[in-house]
mmCIF file of the C-alpha atoms, coordinates in Angstrom:
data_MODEL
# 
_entry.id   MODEL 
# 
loop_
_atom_site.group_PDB 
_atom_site.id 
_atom_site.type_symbol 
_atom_site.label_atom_id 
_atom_site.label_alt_id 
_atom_site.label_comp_id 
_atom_site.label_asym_id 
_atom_site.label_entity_id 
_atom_site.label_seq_id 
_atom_site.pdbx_PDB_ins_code 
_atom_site.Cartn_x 
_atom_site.Cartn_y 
_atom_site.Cartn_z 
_atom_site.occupancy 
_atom_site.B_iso_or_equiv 
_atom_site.pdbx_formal_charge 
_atom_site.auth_seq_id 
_atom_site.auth_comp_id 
_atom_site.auth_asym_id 
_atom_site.auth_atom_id 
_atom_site.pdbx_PDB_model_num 
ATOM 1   C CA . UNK A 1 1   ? -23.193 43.508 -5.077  1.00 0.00 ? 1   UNK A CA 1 
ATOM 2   C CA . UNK A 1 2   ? -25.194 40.275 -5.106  1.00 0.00 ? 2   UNK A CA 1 
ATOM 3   C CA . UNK A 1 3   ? -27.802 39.652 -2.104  1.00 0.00 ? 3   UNK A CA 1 
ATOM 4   C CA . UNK A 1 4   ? -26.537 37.689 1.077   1.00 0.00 ? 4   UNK A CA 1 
ATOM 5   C CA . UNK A 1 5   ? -27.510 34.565 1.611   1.00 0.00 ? 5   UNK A CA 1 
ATOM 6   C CA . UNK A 1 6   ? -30.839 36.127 3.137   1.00 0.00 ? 6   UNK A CA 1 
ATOM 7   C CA . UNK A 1 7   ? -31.984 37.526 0.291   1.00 0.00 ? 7   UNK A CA 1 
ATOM 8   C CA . UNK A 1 8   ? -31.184 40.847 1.246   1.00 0.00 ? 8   UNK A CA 1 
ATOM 9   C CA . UNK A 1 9   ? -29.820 43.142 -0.980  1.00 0.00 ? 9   UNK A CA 1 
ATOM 10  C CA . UNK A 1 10  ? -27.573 45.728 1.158   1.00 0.00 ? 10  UNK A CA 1 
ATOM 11  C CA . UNK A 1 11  ? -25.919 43.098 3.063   1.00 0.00 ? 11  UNK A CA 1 
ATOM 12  C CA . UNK A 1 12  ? -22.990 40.796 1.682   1.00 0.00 ? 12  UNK A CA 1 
ATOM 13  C CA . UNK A 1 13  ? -21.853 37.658 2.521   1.00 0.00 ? 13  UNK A CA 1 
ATOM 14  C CA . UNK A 1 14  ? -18.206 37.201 3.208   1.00 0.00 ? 14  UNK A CA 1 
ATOM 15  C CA . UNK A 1 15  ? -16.306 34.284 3.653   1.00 0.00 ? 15  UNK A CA 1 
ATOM 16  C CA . UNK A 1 16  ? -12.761 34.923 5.481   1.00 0.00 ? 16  UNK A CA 1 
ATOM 17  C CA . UNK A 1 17  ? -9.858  32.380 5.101   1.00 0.00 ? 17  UNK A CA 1 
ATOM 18  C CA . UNK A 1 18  ? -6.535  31.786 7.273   1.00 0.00 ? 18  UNK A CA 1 
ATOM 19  C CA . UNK A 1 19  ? -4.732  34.833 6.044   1.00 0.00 ? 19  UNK A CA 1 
ATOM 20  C CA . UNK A 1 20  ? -7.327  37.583 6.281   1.00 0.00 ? 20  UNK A CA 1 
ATOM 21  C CA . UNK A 1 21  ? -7.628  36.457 9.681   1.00 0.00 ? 21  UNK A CA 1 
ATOM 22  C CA . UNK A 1 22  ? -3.782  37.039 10.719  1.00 0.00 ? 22  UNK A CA 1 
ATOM 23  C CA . UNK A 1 23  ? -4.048  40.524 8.419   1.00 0.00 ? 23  UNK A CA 1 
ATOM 24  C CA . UNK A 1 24  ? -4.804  42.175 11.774  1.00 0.00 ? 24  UNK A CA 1 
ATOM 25  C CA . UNK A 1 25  ? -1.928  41.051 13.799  1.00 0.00 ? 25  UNK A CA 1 
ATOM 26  C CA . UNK A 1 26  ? 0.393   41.524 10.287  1.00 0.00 ? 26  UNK A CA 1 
ATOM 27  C CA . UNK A 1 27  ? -0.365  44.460 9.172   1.00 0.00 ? 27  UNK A CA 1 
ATOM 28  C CA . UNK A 1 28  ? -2.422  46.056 11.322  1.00 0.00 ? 28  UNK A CA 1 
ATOM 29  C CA . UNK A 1 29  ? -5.328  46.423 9.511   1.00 0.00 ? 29  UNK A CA 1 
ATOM 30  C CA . UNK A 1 30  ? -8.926  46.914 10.989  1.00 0.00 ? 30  UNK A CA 1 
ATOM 31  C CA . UNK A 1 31  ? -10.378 44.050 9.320   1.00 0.00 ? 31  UNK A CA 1 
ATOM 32  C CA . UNK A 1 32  ? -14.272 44.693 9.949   1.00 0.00 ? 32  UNK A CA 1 
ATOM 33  C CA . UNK A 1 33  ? -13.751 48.625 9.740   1.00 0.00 ? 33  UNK A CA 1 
ATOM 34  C CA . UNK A 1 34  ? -12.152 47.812 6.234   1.00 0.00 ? 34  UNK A CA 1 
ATOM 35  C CA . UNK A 1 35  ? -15.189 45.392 5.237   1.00 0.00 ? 35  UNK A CA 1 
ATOM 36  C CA . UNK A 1 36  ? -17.756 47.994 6.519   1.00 0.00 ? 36  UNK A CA 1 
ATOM 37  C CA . UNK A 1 37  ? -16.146 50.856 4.916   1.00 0.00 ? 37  UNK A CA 1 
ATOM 38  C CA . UNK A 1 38  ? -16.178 48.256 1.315   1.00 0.00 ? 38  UNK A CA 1 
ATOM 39  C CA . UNK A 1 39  ? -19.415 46.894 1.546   1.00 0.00 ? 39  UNK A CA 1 
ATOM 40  C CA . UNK A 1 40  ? -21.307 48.377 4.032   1.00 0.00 ? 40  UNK A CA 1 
ATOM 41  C CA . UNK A 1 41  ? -23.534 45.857 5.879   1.00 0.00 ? 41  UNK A CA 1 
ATOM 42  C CA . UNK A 1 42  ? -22.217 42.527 6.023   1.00 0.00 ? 42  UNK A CA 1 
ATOM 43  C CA . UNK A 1 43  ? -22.137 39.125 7.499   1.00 0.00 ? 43  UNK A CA 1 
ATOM 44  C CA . UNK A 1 44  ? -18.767 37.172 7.809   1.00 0.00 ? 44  UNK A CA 1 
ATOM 45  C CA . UNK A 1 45  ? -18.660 33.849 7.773   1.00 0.00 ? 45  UNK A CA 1 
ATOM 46  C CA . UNK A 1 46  ? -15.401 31.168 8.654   1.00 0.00 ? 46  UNK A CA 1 
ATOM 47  C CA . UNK A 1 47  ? -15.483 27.569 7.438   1.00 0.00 ? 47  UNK A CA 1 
ATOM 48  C CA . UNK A 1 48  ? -14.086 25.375 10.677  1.00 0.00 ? 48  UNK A CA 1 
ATOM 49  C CA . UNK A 1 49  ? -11.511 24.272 8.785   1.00 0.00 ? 49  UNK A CA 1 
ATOM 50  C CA . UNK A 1 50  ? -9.617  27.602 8.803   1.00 0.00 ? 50  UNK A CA 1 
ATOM 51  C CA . UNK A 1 51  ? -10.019 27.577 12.533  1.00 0.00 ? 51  UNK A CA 1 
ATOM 52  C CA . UNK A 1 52  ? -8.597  24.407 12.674  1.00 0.00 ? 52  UNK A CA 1 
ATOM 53  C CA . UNK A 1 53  ? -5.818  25.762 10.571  1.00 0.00 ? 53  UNK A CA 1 
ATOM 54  C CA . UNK A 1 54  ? -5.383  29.139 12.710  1.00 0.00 ? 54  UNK A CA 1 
ATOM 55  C CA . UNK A 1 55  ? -5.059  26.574 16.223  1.00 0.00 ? 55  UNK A CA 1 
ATOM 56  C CA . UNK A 1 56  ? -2.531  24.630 14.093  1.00 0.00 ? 56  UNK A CA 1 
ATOM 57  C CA . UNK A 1 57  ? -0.466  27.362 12.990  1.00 0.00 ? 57  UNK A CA 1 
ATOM 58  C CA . UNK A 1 58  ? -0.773  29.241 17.031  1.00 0.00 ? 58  UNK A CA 1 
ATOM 59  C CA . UNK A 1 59  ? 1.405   26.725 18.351  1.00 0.00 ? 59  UNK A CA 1 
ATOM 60  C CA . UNK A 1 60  ? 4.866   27.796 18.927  1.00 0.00 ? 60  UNK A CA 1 
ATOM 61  C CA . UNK A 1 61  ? 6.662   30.981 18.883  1.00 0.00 ? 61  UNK A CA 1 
ATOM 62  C CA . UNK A 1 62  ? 7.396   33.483 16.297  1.00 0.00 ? 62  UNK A CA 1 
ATOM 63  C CA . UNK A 1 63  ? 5.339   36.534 14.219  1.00 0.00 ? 63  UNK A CA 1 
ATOM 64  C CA . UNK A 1 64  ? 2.770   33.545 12.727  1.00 0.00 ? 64  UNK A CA 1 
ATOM 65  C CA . UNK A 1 65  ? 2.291   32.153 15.630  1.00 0.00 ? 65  UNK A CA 1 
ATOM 66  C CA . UNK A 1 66  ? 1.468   35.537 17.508  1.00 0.00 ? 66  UNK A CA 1 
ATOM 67  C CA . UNK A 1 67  ? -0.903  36.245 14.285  1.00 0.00 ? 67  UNK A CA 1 
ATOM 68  C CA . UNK A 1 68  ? -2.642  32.743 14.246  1.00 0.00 ? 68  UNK A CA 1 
ATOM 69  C CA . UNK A 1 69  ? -3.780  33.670 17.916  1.00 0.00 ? 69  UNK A CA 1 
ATOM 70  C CA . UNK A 1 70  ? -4.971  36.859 17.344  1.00 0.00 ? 70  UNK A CA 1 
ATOM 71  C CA . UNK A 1 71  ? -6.785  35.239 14.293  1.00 0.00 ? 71  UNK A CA 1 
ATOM 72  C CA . UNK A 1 72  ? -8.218  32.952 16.933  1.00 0.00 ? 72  UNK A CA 1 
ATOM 73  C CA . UNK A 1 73  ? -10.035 36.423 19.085  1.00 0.00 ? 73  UNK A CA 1 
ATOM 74  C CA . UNK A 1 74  ? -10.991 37.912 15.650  1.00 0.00 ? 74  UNK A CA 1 
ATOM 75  C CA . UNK A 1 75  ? -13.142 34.214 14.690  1.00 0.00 ? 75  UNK A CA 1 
ATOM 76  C CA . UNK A 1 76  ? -15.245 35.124 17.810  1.00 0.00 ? 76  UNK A CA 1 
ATOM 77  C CA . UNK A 1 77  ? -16.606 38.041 16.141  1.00 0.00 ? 77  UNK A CA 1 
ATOM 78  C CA . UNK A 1 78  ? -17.355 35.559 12.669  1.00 0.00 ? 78  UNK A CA 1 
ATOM 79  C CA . UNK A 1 79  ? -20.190 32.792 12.528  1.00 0.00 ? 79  UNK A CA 1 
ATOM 80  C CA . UNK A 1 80  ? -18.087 29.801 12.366  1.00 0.00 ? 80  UNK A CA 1 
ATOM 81  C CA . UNK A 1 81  ? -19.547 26.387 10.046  1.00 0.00 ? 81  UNK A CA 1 
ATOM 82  C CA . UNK A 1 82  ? -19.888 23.599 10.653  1.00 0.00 ? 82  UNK A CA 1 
ATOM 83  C CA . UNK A 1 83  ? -17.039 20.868 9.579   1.00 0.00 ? 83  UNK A CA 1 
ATOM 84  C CA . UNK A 1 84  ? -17.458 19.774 5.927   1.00 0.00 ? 84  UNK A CA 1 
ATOM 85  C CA . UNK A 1 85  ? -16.830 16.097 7.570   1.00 0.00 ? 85  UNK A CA 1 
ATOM 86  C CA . UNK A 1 86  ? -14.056 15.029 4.785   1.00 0.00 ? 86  UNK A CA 1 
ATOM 87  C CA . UNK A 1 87  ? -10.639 15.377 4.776   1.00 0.00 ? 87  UNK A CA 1 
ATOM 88  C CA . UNK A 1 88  ? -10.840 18.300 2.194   1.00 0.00 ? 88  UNK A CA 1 
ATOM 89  C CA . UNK A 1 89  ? -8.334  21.318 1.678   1.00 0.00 ? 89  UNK A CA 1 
ATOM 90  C CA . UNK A 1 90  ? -8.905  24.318 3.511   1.00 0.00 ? 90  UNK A CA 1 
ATOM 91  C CA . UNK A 1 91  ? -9.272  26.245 -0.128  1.00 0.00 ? 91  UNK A CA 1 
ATOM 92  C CA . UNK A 1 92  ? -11.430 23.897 -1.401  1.00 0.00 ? 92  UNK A CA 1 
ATOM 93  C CA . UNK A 1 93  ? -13.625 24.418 2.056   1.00 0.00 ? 93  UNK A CA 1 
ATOM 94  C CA . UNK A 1 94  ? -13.533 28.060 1.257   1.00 0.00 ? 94  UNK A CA 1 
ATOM 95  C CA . UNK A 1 95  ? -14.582 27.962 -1.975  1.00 0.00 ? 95  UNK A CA 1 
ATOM 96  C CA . UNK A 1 96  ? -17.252 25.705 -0.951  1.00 0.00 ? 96  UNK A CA 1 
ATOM 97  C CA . UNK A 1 97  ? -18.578 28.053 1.603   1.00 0.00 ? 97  UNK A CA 1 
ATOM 98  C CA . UNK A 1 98  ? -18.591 31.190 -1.215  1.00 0.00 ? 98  UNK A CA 1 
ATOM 99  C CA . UNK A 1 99  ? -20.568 29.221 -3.489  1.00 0.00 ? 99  UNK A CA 1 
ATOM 100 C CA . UNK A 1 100 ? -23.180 27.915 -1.081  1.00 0.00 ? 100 UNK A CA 1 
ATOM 101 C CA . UNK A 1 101 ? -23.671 31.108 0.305   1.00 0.00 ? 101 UNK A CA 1 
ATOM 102 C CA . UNK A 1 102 ? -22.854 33.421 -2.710  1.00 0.00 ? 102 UNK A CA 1 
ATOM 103 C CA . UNK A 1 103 ? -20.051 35.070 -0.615  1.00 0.00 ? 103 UNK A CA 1 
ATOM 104 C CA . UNK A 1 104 ? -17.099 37.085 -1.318  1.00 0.00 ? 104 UNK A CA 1 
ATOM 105 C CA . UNK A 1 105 ? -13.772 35.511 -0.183  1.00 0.00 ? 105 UNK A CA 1 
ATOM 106 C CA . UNK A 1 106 ? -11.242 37.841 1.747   1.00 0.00 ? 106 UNK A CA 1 
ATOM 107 C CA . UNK A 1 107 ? -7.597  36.423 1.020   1.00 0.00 ? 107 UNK A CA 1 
ATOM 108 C CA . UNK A 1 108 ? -4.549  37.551 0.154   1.00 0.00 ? 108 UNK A CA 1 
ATOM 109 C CA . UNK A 1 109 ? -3.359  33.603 -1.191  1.00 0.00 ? 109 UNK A CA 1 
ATOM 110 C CA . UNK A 1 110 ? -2.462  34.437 -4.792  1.00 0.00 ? 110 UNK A CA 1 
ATOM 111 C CA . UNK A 1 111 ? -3.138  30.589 -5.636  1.00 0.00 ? 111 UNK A CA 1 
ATOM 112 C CA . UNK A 1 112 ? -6.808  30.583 -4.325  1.00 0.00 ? 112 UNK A CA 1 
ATOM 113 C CA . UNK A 1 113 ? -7.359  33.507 -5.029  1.00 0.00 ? 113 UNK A CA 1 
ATOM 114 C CA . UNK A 1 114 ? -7.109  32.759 -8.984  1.00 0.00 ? 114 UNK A CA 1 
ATOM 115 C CA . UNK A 1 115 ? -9.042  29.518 -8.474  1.00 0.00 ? 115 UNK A CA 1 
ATOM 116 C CA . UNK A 1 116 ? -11.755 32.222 -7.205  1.00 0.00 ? 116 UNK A CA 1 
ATOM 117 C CA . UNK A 1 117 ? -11.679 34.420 -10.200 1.00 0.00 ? 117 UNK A CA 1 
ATOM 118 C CA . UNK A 1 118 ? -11.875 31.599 -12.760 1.00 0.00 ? 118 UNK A CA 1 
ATOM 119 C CA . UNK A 1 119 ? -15.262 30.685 -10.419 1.00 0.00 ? 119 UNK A CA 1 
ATOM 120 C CA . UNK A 1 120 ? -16.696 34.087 -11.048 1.00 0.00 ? 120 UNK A CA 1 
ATOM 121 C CA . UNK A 1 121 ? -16.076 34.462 -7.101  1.00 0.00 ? 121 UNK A CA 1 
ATOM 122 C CA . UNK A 1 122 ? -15.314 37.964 -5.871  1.00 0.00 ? 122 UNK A CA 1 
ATOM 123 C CA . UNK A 1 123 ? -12.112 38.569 -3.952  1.00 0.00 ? 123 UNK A CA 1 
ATOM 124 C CA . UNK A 1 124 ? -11.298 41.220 -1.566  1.00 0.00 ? 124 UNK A CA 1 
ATOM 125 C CA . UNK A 1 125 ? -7.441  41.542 -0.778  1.00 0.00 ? 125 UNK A CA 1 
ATOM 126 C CA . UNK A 1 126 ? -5.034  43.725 1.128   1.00 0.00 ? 126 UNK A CA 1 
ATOM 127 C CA . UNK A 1 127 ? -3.681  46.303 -1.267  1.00 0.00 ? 127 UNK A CA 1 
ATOM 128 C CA . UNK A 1 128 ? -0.212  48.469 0.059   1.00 0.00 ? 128 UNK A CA 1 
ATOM 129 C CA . UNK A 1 129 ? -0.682  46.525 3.463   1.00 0.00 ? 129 UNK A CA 1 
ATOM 130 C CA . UNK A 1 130 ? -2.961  48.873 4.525   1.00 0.00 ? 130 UNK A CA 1 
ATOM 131 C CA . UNK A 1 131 ? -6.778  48.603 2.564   1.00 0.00 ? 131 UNK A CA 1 
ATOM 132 C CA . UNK A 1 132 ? -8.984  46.571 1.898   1.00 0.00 ? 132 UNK A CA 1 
ATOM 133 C CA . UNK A 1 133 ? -9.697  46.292 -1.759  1.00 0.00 ? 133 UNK A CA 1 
ATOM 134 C CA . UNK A 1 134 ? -12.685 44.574 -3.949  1.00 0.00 ? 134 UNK A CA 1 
ATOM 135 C CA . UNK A 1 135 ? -11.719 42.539 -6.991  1.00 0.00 ? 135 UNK A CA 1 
ATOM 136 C CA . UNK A 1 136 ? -13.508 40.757 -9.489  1.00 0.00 ? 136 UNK A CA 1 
ATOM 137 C CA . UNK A 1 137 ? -17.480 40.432 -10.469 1.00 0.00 ? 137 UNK A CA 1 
# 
């Protein structure tokens, strides 16, 4: 794996979007067990516009809701960014965020997730709702 954005070698940058933050609540997935377990020493790492998203998507009643909240606790545990300051999408925030700090992206959005690949940017998805899996570079 590539160095983290501290020139590290044994630690990797990841970059979590909407979804991978909900897979807890979802699925039931340990999400930083999963990532330690993959990559071993990491840093995660959540553009503000996915939070922004999560307290969008919280509001109301129903299984997303619940999950958007408990997305909310799990962004304590991430470093958040700063706002990009434009009116950009969320993906292209994410994608953003990957390049600038030479991150793997955790999703499970089929759509980004191939605008990742054709970037050369690694992807880790849930595979059988239950594991964390590494794809790409």
């Amino acid at each position: 794996m590539a160095s983290d954005w501290h020139g590290c070698p044994d630690r990797v940058t990841v970059v979590l979007d909407t979804n991978a933050l909900m897979m807890p609540a979802q699925f039931g997935v340990d999400l930083f067990e999963g990532l330690r377990e993959l990559l071993g020493g990491y840093d995660v790492f959540v553009p503000a516009e996915v939070v922004y998203e999560l307290r969008g998507l919280s509001h109301g009643s129903g299984k997303d809701a619940a999950a958007a909240r408990f997305g909310l606790m799990v962004v304590t545990r991430c470093t958040v960014l700063s706002p990009y300051g434009e009116k950009a999408p969320v993906d292209d925030t994410i994608i953003r965020a990957a390049e600038t700090f030479n991150a793997v992206v955790v999703t499970n959005d089929k759509e980004l997730r191939n605008r990742l690949f054709s970037l050369r940017i690694p992807v880790i998805a849930l595979r059988s709702r239950s594991r964390l899996e590494l794809m790409g570079k």
